[in-house]
C-alpha positions as CSV (number, residue, x, y, z in Angstrom):
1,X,-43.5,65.1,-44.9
2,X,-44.4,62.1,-43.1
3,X,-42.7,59.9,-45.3
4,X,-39.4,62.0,-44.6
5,X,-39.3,61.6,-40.9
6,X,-40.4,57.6,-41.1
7,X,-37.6,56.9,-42.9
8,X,-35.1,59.2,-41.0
9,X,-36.2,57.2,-37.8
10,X,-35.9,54.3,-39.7
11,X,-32.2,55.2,-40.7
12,X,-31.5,56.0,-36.9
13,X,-32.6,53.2,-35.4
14,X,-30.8,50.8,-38.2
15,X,-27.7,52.6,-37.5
16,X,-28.3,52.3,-33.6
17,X,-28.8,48.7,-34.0
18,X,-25.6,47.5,-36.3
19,X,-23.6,49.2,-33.7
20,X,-25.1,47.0,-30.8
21,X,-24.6,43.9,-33.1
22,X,-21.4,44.6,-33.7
23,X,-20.4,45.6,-30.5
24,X,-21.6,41.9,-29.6
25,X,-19.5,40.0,-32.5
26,X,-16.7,41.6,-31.1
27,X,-17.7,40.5,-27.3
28,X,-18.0,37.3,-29.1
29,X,-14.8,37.2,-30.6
30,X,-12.8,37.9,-27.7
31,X,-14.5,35.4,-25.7
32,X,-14.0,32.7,-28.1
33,X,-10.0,33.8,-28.2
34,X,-10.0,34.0,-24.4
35,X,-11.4,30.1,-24.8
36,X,-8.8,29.2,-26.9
37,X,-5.9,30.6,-24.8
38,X,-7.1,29.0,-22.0
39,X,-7.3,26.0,-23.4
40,X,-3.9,26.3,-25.2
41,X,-2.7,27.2,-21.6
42,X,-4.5,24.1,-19.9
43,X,-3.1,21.8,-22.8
44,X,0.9,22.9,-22.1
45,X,0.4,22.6,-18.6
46,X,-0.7,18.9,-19.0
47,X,1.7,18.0,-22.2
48,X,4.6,19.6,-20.4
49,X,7.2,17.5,-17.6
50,X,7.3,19.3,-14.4
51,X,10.6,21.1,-13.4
């Protein structure tokens, strides 16, 4: 009966902690796009004549 409940916690707390990873690849992934629009932005500004 043990045996049960060890691996139901198990279960629970993988689940619990794929969620939290994943919830940080996507914070990851929006940062890095965030970089890379900036950037784009930064790079026009400078490439660009002024009006």
């Amino acid at each position: 009966m043990a045996g049960i409940w060890r691996d139901f916690v198990v279960a629970v707390v993988t689940a619990l902690r794929r969620r939290d990873e994943q919830a940080i690849a996507d914070e990851r992934r929006r940062a890095v796009e965030r970089l890379a629009e900036e950037t784009i932005r930064q790079q026009r500004r400078t490439t660009d004549p002024p009006e």
